[in-house]
N, C-alpha and C positions, 0 to 999 in steps of 0.2 A: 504494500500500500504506500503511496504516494501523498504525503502530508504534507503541504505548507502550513508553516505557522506565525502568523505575526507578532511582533515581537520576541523573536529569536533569541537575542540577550535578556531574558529575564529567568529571574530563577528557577519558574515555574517550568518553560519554555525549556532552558538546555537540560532540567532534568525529564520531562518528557520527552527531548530530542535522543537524548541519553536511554531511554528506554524502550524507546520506538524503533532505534538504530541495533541492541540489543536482540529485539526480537527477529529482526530482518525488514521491516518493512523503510522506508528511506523518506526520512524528514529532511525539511528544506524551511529555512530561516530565513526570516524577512527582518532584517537589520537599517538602522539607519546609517552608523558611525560604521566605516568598513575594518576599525581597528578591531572590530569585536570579531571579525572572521574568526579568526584562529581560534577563540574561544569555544567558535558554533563545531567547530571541524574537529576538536577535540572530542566533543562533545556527540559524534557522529555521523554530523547534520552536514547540508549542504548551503552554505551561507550565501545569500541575496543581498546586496545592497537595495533599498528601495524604498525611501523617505514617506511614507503615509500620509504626512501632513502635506506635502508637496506634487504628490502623483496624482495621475487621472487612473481613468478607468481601464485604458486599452496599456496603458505602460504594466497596473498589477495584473492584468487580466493574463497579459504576456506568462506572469513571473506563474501563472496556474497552470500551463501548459501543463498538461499530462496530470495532473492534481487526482486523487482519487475525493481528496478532504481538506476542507481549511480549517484553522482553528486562529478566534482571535484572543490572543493572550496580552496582545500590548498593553499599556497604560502610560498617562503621561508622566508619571514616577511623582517620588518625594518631591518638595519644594518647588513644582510647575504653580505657575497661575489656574487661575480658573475659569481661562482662555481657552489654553492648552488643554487642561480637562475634557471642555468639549471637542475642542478639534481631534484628540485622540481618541478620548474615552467613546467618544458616539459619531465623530466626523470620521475618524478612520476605520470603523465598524462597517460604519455603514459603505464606505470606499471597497472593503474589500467585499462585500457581498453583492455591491453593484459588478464587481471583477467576476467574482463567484459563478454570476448568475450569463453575462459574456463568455465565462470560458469554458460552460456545462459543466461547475461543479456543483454539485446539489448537496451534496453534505457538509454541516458549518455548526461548528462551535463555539457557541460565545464564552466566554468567561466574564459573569458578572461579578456581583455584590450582593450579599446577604443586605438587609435592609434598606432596599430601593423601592418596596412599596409604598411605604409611608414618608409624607412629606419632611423631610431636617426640621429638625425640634428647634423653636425660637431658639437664638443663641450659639446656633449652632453654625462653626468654622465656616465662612461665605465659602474655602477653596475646597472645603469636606463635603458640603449641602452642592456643590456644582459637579463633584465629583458624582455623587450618589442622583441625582440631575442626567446626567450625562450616559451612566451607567443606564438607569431606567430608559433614556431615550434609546437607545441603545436596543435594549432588547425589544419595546416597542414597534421601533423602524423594522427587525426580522422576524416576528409574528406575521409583518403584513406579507411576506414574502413570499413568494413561490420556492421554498428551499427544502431540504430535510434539516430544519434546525435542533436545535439542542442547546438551550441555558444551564450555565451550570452558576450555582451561585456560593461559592466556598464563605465558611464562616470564618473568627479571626486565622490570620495567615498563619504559621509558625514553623521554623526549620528543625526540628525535630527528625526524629527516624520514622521511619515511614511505620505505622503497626498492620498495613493491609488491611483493618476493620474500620467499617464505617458507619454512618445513619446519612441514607439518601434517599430525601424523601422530597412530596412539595412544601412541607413544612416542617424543618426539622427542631425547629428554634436555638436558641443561640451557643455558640459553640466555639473550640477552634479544632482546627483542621493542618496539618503537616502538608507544606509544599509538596514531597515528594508522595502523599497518598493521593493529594490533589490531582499531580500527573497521572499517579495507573488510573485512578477514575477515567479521565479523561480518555486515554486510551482504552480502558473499558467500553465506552459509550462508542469510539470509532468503530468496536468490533459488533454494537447492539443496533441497527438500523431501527429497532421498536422504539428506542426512547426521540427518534425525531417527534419533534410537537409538544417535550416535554420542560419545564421548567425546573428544577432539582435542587433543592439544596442540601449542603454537605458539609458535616462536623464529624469527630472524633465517632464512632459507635462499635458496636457490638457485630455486626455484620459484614462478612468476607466481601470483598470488594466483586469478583464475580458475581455472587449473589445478591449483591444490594443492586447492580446494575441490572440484573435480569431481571427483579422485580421490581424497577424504575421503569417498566412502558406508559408511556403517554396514556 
């Protein structure tokens, strides 16, 4: 299987490239800074230069060639405006699944955020409430889509060891969640065509990650 992913350098991103490359299947890294190559390539993967915030449609549509799957993992990181949040968080979402949908790739995984239902609590961080903004628009814009989607919404992030057990459900309530279980999920849902259509969230649980993905169908 043939995976692009955006946002290539993120932690999430080379430990799923890392684990996708592992199994046999061939991940492909959509990077900004070309200094992060060597990172992606260690890591697996086959590194893309290809600016999100700056590309059209027909330049990522290009980088889908042959794509089996996208996956959008990007984010505009720590300490971005709340500019940047949308133009990544929800303007470059949405960039690649306009590509997506140009290059016949029908299957697309978002990576949200646990609490993008409900509206930022008075008080709450302008660049955090734009984030969690951005997020929701985000999954909104690929509901309407003609895609095989898939949201996945991880609770607090943490780099921990992976324990393989999860709680994946449409409401799991609040939790955290290990980078590196976050990815085999992820890669779990690429091998489940039934959870296209579904929205997921995912904390720490009691349940094998094969088996929490099988009983995650839409």
């Amino acid at each position: 299987m043939r995976v692009v992913i955006a946002g290539g350098h993120g932690k999430i991103a080379l430990l799923l490239q890392r684990h996708l490359a592992g199994r046999g299947d061939t991940p492909v890294g959509l990077i900004r800074n070309p200094e992060q190559a060597a990172t992606l390539r260690a890591a697996g993967a086959t590194p893309v230069v290809c600016d999100l915030e700056h590309a059209d449609v027909p330049e990522v549509a290009a980088h889908l060639d042959r794509a089996d799957a996208v996956i959008f993992a990007a984010g505009a990181g720590p300490g971005s405006s709340a500019a940047r949040k949308d133009s990544v968080d929800r303007g470059a979402a949405a960039l690649l699944a306009d590509a997506a949908t140009r290059a016949g790739v029908h299957r697309y995984l978002l990576v949200s955020s646990m609490g993008v239902d409900d509206p930022p609590a008075a008080g709450t961080d302008d660049v955090w409430a734009a984030y969690l903004r951005a997020k929701r628009a985000a999954e909104d814009d690929l509901r309407g889509r003609d895609l095989a989607w898939t949201v996945l919404r991880p609770g607090q992030l943490t780099d921990n060891e992976p324990t393989g057990r999860v709680t994946l459900t449409r409401h799991a309530g609040r939790g955290a969640i290990s980078r590196a279980d976050v990815a085999h999920v992820l890669a779990a849902l690429l091998d489940t065509p039934g959870t296209a259509g579904a929205t997921l969230e995912l904390v720490d649980g009691p349940t094998p990650i094969a088996d929490a993905v099988q009983a995650a169908h839409a």
